[in-house]
N, C-alpha and C positions, 0 to 999 in steps of 0.2 A: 146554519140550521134554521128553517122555516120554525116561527112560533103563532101560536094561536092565541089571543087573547081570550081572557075570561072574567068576570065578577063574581069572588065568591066572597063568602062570609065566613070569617075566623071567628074563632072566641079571642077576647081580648088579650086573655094574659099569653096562648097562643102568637097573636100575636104581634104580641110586647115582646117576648121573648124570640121569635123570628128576626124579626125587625136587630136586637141586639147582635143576636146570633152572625146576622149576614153581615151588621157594619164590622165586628171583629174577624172577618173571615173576606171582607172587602168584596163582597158581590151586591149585588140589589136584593130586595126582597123577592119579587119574581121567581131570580136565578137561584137563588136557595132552595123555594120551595117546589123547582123543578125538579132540582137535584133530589131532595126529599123524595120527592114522586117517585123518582127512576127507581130509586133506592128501595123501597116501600112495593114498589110492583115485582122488583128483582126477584124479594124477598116471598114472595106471593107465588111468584111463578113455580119457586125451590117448595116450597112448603106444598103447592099442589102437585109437583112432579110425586116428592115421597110420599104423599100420601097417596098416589097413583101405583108406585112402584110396591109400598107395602101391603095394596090391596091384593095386587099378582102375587107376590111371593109371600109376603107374611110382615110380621115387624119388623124391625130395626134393633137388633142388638144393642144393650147398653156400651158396648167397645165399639159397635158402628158410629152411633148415635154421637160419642165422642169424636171418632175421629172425624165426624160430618163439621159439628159444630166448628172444629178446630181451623179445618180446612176454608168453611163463612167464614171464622174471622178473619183469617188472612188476605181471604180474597177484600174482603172491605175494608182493609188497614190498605190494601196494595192502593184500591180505589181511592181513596182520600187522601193515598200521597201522590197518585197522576195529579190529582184535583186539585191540588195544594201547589203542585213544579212548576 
């Protein structure tokens, strides 16, 4: 996969704790907080569809709302153990 370089700036304890984060998970810093990224956007993209979807139809039932929730965590459990294999 093609990467782009970049210079940004963290807050420190940010990361301090990156930085541990990736060496107990054996990636580089970089690669962590790409992952972060993808992750972070995913999560962006889901939260603007619903609130896409609840402005056409209406809200989101507290039993939707559940099973929505239930169903992110899994898909991000499934995710973190391709990432992990």
């Amino acid at each position: 996969m093609p990467v782009t370089k970049r210079s940004v700036s963290i807050d420190d304890q940010v990361a301090r704790a990156v930085e541990n984060a990736a060496e107990q998970e054996g990636v580089s810093f970089s690669a962590w907080l790409s992952v972060a990224a993808e992750r972070r956007l995913r999560l962006r993209e889901g939260l603007i569809g619903v609130a896409e979807w609840e402005a056409e139809v209406g809200p989101l039932s507290a039993e939707e709302r559940a099973a929505g929730e239930g169903l992110l965590d899994r898909l991000l459990a499934d995710d973190a153990e391709r990432r992990n294999a």
